[in-house]
C-alpha positions as CSV (number, residue, x, y, z in Angstrom):
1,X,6.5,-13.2,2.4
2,X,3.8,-12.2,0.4
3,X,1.7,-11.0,3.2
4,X,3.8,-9.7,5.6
5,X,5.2,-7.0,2.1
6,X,1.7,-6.1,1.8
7,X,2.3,-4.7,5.4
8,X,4.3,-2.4,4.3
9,X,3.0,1.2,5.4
10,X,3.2,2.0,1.7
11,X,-0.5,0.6,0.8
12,X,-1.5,-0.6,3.5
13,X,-3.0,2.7,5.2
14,X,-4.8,3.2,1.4
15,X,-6.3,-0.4,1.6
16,X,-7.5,0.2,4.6
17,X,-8.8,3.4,4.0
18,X,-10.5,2.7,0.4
19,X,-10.5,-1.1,-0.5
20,X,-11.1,-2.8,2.3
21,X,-13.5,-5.4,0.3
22,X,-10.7,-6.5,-2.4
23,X,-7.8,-7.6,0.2
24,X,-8.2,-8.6,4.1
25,X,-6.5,-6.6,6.6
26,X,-5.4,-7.6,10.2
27,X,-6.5,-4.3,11.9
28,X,-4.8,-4.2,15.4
29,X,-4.1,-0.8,16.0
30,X,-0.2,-0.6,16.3
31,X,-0.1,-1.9,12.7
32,X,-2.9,0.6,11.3
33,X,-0.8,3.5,13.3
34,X,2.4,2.6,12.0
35,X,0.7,1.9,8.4
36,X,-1.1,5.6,8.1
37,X,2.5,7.0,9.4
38,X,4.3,4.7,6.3
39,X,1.6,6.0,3.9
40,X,1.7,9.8,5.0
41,X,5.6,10.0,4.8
42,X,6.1,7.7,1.5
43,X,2.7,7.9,-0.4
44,X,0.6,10.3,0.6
45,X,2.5,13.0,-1.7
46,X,1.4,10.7,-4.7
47,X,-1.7,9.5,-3.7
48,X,-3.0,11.8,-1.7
49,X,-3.8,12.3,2.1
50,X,-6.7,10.3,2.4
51,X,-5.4,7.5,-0.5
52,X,-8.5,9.4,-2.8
53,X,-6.6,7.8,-5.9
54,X,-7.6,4.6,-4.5
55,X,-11.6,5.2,-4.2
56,X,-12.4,4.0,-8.1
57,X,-10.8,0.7,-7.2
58,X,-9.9,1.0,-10.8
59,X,-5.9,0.6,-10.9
60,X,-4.3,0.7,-13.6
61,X,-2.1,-2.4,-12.6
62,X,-4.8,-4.9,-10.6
63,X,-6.4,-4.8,-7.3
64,X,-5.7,-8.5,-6.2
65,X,-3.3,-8.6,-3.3
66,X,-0.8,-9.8,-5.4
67,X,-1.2,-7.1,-7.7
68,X,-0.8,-4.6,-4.7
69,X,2.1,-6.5,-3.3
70,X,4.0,-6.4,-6.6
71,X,3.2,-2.8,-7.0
72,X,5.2,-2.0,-3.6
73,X,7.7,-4.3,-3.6
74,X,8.9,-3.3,-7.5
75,X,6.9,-0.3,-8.5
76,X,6.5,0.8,-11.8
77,X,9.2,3.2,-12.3
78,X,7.7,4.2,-16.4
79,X,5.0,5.5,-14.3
80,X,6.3,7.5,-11.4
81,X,5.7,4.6,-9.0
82,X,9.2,3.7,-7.2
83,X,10.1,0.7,-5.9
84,X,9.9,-0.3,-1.9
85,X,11.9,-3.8,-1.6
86,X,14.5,-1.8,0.4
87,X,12.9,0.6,2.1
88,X,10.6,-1.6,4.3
89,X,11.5,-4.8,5.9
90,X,9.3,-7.7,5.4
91,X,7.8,-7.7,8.6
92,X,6.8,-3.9,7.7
């Protein structure tokens, strides 16, 4: 469950983009195509085209993959950062 959220087009795009080294992605390339097309309609308005609020690797809320998971799956609404548990299925 775990890994198959951090699918989710939300982050994944940005983690492969900018942090890479902190959590392993599989990179085949209909998951990176669907993943950039995820992050450009959901978080790119937020985060930025190219996920440049990602580069510091210094997030406010963790950069473990659990951290990254929780982050989509229940956001932090105080902050501006919705929630994704029903906007992408788990295998997303």
């Amino acid at each position: 469950m775990t890994n198959s959220l951090l699918l989710t087009g939300t982050f994944l795009a940005a983690v492969i983009f900018a942090c890479q080294q902190y959590v392993p992605i599989p990179q085949d390339e209909k998951t990176t195509q669907s993943a950039a097309a995820n992050f450009q309609e959901w978080c790119a308005g937020c985060h930025g085209q190219e996920a440049e609020s990602f580069i510091d690797y210094n997030w406010k809320y963790g950069n473990t993959q659990a951290d990254l998971v929780k982050a989509i799956k229940y956001g932090y609404p105080d902050d501006g950062m919705p929630a994704y548990e029903e906007t992408f299925s788990e295998e997303e």
